[in-house]
N, C-alpha and C positions, 0 to 999 in steps of 0.2 A: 761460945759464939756459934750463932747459927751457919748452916754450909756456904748459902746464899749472899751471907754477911763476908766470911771470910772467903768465898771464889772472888766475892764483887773487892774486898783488900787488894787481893794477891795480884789480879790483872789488872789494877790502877797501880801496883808499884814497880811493874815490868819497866825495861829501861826502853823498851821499844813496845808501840801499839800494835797488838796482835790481834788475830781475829776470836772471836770467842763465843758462847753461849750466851744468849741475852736471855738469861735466868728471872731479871726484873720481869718485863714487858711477857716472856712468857706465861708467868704468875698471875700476871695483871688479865692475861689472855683469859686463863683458865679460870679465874673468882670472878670475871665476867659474866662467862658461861655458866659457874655454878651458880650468880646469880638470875638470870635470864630464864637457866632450868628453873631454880625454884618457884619465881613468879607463875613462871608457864602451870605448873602442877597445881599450882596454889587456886589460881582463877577456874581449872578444867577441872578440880577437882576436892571439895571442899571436906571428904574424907583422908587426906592422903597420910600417909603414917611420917615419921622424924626421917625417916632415911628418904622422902622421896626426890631429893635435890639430884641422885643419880639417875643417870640416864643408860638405856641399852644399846649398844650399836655406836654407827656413825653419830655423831653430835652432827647437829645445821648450825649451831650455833660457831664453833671452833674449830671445826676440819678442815674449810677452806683454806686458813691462813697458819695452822700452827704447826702441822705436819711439814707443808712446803717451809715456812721460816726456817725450821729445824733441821728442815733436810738441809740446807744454803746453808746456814752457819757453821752443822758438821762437815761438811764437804772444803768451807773456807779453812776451817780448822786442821785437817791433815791434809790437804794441797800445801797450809803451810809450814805443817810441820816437817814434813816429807822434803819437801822443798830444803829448810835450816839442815833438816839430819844430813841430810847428803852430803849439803854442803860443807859442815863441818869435818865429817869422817873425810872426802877428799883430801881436804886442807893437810886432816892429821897423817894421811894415807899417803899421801904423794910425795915423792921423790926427785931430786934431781934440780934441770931448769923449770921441771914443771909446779915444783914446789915454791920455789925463790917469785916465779910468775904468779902465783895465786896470792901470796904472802903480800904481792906489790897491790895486786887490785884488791885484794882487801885489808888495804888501809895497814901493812907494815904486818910484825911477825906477832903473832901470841905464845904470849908465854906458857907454859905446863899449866901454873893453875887456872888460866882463862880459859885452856880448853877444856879442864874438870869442871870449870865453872858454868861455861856454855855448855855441856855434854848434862850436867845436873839440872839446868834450867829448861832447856827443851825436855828429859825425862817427865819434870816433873808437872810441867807446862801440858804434855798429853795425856796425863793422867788425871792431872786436877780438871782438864773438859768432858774427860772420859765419865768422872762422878755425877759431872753437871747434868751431863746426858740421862745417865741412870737415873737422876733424881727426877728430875720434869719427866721424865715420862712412865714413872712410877705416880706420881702424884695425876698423873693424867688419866689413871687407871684406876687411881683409887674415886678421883673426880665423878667420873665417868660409869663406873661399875663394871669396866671392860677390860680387853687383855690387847686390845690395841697398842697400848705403847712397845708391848714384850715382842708384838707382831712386826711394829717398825721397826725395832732393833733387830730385827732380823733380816728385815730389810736391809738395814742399813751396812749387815755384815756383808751379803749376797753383792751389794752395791758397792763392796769396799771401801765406806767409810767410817767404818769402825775404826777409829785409832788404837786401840787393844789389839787390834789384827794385823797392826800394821807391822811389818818385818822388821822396818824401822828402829821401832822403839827399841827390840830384841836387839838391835844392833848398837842401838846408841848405849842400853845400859850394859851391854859388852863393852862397847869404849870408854866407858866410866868406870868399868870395876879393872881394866887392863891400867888406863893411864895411873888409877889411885895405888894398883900393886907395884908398876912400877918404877914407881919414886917414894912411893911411903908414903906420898900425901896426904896430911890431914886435912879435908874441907868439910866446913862446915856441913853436918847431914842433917839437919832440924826435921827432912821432910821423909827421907829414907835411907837412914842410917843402917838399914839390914836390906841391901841389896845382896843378894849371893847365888851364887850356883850348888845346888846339893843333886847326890847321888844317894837317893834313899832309896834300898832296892833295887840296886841299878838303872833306877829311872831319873834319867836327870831334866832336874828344871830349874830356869831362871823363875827366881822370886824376889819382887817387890812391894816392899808398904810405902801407905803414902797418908797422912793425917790419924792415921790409927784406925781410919774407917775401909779401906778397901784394900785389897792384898792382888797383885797380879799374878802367877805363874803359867809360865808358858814350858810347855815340854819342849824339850828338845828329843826326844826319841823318833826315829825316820821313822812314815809310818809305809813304807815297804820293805827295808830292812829289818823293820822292827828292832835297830840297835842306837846305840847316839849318836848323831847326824858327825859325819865327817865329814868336812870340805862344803859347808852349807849352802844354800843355793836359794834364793826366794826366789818361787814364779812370780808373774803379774799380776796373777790371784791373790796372791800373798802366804799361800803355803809354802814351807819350808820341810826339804828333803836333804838327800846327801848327793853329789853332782855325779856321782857315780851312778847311783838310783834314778835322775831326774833323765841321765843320758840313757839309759837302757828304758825307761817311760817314754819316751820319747823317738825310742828308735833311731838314734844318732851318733858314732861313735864319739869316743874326748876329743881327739884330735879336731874332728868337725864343730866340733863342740853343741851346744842348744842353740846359737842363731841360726844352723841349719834345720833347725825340725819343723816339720810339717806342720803350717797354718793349723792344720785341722787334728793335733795332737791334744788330747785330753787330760786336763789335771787327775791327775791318779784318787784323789781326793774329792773334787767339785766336778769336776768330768768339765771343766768351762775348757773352751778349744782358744787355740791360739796363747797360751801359757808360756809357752817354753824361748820363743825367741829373745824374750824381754827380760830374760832372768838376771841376776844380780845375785853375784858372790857377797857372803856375808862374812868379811876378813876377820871383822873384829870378834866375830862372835867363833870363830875358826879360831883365832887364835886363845880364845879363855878356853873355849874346851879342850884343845889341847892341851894347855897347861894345866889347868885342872885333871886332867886324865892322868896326865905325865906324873904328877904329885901323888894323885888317888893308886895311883897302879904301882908305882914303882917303891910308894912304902909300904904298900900291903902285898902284891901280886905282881911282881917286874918282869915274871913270863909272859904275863898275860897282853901288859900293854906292850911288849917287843912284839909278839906275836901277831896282832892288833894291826901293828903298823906294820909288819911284813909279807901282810895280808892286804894291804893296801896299793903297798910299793908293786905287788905281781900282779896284782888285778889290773892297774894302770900300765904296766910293760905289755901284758896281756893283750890287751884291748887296743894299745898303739901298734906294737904288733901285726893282730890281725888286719886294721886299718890298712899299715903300710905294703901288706902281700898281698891284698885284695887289688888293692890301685897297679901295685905291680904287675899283676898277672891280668889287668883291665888295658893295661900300656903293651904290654904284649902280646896280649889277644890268645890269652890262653883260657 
């Protein structure tokens, strides 16, 4: 079965209408275009060779409306998925009367496999738009003779609406691989049944398949500690550090935490200003590397990972610490 065939299945059997990639209509767009080019070459030029149906550059014909569609539907795309992920991890995350309250307004309690089930549908939900994307604008390139589409997907990262970048997902397939460990669950994996975390090299990454055609991995390695992210932290930009790392980029101590940092603070990474107030702890994915570290270290190396986290514990007293003698001795005018 064609990709086209089986995206256009999988979002007519969703339990709820999402927003998505119009894969048809932009197809329809682009064999348009190829034919519109061809005539064009055909009538201005009665030598033209088999290949002349591609064009150089901007097209007149399909730039006006296929870019801008494409941009709108990606954008609807993780507004909504962004939107569900959050939501979900709350629900799973919260505690207390704040839990019993959300449990009321959304329509009573889920059980364990609903939320493996919801945490694998949205996974797989951004990944199968994320293919859609790559394909249309591959084929837009191969259309065209140009590298346009490789250009807008660069855009579209700078713009943050790459769902692959989105911190989200990293967090949602953490709370899929935590809730499946911790009950045993067996739910049906038809689509990625080899979600996992590896440490090859000490380099660890979340990896996912999804139809046998696309593979995600995302590093988890901080890229100013140069170690694996403890305590992770996603800016606004969508880059993911260690909150220890993001407070010392930032120039802010824990205590104060990142909503106090400077409008005009730079992603260590993108150098985009204004990063740091907006950040968001990534619990779930905090909590798989732990436990994965916890297993990795303590059957192979038990020094290593006490040592690891004793290194952590002083760094944090450390730093609270100087916080609190700074203020003191600012209270007493010393």
């Amino acid at each position: 079965m064609k990709f086209a065939k089986k995206y256009e299945t999988y979002m007519k059997g969703m339990e709820e209408e999402l927003p998505g990639v119009g894969l048809k209509r932009l197809k329809k767009m682009l064999k348009k275009c190829r034919a519109e080019l061809g005539s064009h070459q055909q009538s201005s030029s009665s030598s033209s060779d088999a290949g002349g149906v591609r064009c150089l550059g901007h097209c007149s014909v399909c730039d006006g409306s296929f870019f801008p569609s494409l941009l709108n539907e990606m954008s609807a795309v993780i507004g909504c998925f962004n939107k569900k992920a959050k939501k979900l991890l709350e629900l799973h995350l919260a505690s207390g009367f704040k839990k019993y309250a959300m449990w009321f307004t959304n329509k009573g309690h889920k059980s364990h496999g609903q939320l493996i089930q919801q945490g694998k549908d949205l996974v797989t939900y951004a990944i199968i738009n994320a293919v859609a994307m790559r394909k249309i604008l591959k084929k837009y390139d191969k259309i065209h003779y140009s590298k346009q589409g490789q250009e807008f997907k660069a855009q579209a990262q700078s713009l943050h609406i790459e769902i692959l970048q989105s911190p989200w997902l990293c967090e949602l397939m953490a709370f899929y691989m935590n809730l499946r460990r911790s009950k045993n669950n067996e739910v049906a994996m038809e689509l990625f049944g080899d979600c996992s975390l590896t440490f090859d090299d000490d380099q660890p990454t979340l990896s996912c398949n999804l139809f046998d055609s696309m593979r995600v991995d995302i590093s988890l390695m901080c890229s100013i500690c140069l170690d694996t992210m403890f305590d992770p932290v996603s800016l606004s930009c969508g880059h993911i550090f260690c909150y220890l790392c993001c407070c010392s980029a930032a120039s802010v101590t824990i205590v104060d935490g990142l909503k106090s940092a400077d409008q005009k603070s730079k992603c260590p990474l993108c150098r985009q200003v204004g990063v740091f107030p907006n950040a968001a702890h990534l619990d779930e994915l905090n909590m798989l590397i732990s436990y994965s570290l916890s297993v990795l270290y303590i059957n192979s190396c038990p020094e290593f990972w006490e040592k690891r986290m004793q290194m952590e514990r002083v760094e944090r007293v450390r730093l609270a610490k100087e916080h609190w003698e700074s203020q003191c001795r600012a209270f007493l005018g010393i």
